[in-house]
N, C-alpha and C positions, 0 to 999 in steps of 0.2 A: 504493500500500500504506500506505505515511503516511498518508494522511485517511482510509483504513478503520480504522486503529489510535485514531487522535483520536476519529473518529465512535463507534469503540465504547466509549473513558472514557467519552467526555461521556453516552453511553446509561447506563453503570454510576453516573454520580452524581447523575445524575435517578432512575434507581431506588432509588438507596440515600438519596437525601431523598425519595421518597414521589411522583416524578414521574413522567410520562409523558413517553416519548422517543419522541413521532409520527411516522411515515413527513415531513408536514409540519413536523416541525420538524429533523427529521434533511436536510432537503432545502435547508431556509433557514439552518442551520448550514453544510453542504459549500457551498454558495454564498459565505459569508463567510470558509470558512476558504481558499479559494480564489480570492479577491479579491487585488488586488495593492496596494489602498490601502483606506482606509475606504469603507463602503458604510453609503447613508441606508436610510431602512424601505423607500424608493419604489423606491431601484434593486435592492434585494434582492425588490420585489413584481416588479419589472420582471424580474429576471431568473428566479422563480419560474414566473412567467404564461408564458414564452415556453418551457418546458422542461417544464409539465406540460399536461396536458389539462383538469382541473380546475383552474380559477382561486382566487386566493386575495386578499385585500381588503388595500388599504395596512393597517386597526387591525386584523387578524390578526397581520398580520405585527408592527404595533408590540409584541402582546400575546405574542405569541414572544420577539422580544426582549425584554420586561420578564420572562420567564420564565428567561430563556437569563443572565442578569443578577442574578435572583438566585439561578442555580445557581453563581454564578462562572465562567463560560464565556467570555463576551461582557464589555467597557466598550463604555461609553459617551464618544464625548468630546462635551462638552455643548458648547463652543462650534462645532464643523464640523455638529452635530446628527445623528453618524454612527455607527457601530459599525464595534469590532475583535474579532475574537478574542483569548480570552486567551493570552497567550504559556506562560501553564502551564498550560495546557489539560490538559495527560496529566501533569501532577504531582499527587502523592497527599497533600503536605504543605502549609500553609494557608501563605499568600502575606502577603508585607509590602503596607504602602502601597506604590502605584507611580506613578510619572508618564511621560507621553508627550511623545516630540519628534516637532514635525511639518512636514514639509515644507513650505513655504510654496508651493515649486514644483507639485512635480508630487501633491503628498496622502499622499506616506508616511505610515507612524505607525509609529513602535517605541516597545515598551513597556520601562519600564524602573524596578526594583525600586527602591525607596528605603531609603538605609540607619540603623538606628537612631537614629543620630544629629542627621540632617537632619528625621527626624519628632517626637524629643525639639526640636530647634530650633521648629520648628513650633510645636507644642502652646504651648510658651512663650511665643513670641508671639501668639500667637493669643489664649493666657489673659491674657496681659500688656494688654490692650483690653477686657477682659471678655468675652470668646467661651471656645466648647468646640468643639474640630475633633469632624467630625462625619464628614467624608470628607476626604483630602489628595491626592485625585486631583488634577495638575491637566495643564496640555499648557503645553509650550514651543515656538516656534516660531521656524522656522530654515530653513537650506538644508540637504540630505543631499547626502553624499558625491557622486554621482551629477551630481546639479543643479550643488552648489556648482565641481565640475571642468569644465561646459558654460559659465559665466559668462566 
């Protein structure tokens, strides 16, 4: 019941930005929101082709996600070169920067808001070198709970 409620935000703010929420894309969303770690374009085509009868091409799918991305649905974490859902997926109000910690073990990813303060820190340095933040996404890497109690 959860991922019918999610699948139907994320259809209501593709419509309300002027999108299309395709059978195909609604299918490669419930696939990721569904995942138990990050998923690349390949295992998300991989797992699209074995559960549809019409096929679907790895740059579809990348072209999904660049849609799904900038509906705010989906990150990206650019270094694993994989996708998450977004963790406020069914929230109505616009999101801070966020960063993710990732499991170095087993591929977790949780997402996680950043607050005011740490993104005025930012900015500051960042200007303090002559740069403009542009994005403050970034990923930390580490053990999860999980892992870190098997070592």
């Amino acid at each position: 019941m959860l991922i019918d409620n999610l699948l139907e935000h994320a259809a209501q703010k593709c419509q309300q930005a002027g999108g299309r929420f395709t059978d195909k894309r609604r299918n490669i969303l419930k696939n990721l929101i569904n995942a138990k770690s990050p998923l690349s374009a390949y295992d998300l085509t991989e797992l699209y082709n074995q559960n549809n009868d019409k096929k679907v091409q790895p740059m579809s799918v990348y072209r999904i996600l660049d849609f799904f991305i900038e509906m705010k649905l989906v990150h990206k974490l650019p270094t694993l070169n994989k996708y998450v859902v977004c963790s406020h997926l069914s929230c109505q109000h616009s999101h801070q920067d966020q960063y993710f910690v990732v499991c170095k073990s087993c591929g977790d990813a949780q997402e996680i808001s950043m607050n005011s303060k740490l993104t005025q820190e930012l900015n500051e340095s960042v200007s303090s070198v002559g740069f403009q933040l542009v994005d403050a996404q970034f990923e930390l890497f580490g053990l999860c709970k999980n892992c870190s109690n098997q070592s």
